[in-house]
C-alpha positions in Angstrom: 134.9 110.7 16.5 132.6 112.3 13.3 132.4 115.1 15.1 128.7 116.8 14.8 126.6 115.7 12.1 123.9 118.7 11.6 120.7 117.1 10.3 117.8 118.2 10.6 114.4 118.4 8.5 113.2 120.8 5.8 111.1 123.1 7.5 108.0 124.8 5.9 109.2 127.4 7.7 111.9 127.3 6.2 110.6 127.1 2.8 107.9 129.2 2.9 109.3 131.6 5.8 106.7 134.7 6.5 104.4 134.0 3.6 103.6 130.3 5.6 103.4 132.2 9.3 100.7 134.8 7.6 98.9 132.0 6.1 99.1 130.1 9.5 97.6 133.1 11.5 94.9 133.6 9.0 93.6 130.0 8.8 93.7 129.8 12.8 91.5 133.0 12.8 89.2 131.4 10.4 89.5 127.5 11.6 90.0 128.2 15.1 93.3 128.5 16.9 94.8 124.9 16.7 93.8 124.5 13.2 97.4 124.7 11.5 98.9 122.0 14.4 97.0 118.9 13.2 98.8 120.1 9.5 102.0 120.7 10.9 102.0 117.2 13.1 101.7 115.7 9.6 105.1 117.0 8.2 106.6 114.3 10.1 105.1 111.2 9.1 106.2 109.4 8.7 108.5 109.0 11.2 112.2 108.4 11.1 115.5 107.9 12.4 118.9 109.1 11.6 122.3 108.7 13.5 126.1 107.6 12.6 127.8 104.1 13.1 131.0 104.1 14.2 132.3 102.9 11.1 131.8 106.2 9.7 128.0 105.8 7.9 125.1 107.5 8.1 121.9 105.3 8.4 118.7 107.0 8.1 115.3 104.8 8.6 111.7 105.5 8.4 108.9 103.0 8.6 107.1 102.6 5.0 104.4 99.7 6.4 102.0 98.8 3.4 103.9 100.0 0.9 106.3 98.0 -1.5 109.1 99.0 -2.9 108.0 100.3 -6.6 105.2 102.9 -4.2 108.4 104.5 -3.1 110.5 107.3 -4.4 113.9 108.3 -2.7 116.5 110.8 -3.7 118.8 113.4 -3.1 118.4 116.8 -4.7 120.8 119.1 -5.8 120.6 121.1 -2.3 121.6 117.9 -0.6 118.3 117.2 0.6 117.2 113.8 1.0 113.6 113.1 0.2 111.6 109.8 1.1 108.1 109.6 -1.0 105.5 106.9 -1.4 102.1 106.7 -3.0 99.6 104.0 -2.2 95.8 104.0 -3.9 92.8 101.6 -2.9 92.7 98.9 -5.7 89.5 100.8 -6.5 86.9 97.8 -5.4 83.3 98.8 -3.8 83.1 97.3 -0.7 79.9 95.3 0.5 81.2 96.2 3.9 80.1 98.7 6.1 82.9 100.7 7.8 82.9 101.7 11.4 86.1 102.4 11.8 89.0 103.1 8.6 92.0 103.9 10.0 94.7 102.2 7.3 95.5 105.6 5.2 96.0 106.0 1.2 97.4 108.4 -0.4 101.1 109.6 -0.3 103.5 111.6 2.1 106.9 112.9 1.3 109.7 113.8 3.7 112.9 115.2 3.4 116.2 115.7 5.5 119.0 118.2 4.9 122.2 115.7 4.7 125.5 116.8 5.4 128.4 117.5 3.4 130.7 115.1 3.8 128.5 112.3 2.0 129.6 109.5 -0.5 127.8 108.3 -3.2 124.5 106.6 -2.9 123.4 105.3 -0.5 122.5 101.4 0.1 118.4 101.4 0.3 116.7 98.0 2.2 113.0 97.2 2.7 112.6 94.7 5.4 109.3 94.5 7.9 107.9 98.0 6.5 111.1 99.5 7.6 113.0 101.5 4.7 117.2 101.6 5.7 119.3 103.9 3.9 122.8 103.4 4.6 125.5 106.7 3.4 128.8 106.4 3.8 130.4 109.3 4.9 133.9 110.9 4.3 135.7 110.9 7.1 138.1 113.5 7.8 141.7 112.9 7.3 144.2 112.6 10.6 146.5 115.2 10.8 149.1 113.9 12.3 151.2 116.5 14.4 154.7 117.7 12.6 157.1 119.3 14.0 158.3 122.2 12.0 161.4 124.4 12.5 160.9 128.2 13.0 163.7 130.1 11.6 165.0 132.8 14.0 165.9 136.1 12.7 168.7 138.4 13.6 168.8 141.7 14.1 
């Protein structure tokens, strides 16, 4: 109906191309050889979704738990790259408490996702349960409808 949508993330690869797989190599001589996974398994937090309606939008969605609405930063570049980014900091009080486990993360990530031409305007944006919604409507390809058209016959 929309045909193929081709999204997909920006790679570092993609970025950095041979200069990143060099640097790769070198730290997984150094570090051992898994060393630039855990790094790489980190590109893609967090996680997120993306397919079309078939009302002709794009929704993309990504879980943002913890962070509220003025911690994030979305937009789309010149390229036509989306990018999702949040910063969260502790509130910066000393805690009596002694830790055995601290798991809940602060800090920041970023992600971005190459969108596809046919995009219009902004999209909508919705928090709701630490789930971010962005909504893009896209352009839909006119129907061209057949026509019948006369082909002149020549003489000879």
């Amino acid at each position: 109906m929309f045909g193929t949508l081709r999204l997909r993330p920006v790679t570092r690869d993609e970025l950095f191309g041979p200069v990143s797989r060099q640097l790769d190599r070198m730290l997984n001589d150094v570090f051992g050889q898994d060393f630039t996974e855990g790094m790489k398994n980190k590109a893609n937090f967090p996680p997120l979704d993306a397919f079309t309606t078939k009302d002709g939008h794009l929704v993309v969605r990504t879980t943002v738990a913890g962070y509220s609405p003025d911690q994030i930063n979305v937009q789309v570049l010149p390229e036509g790259v989306l990018e999702i980014s949040g910063s969260s900091k502790t509130n910066g009080e000393k805690s009596e408490n002694q830790y055995h486990i601290r798991e809940l993360t602060y800090g920041s990530f970023k992600r971005q996702l190459r969108l596809p031409e046919n995009i219009e305007g902004d999209p909508v944006a919705e928090l709701k349960d630490g789930i971010l919604t962005l909504t893009f409507r896209l352009e839909l390809p006119e129907e061209k409808k057949p026509e019948v058209r006369k082909i002149p016959i020549q003489t000879s």
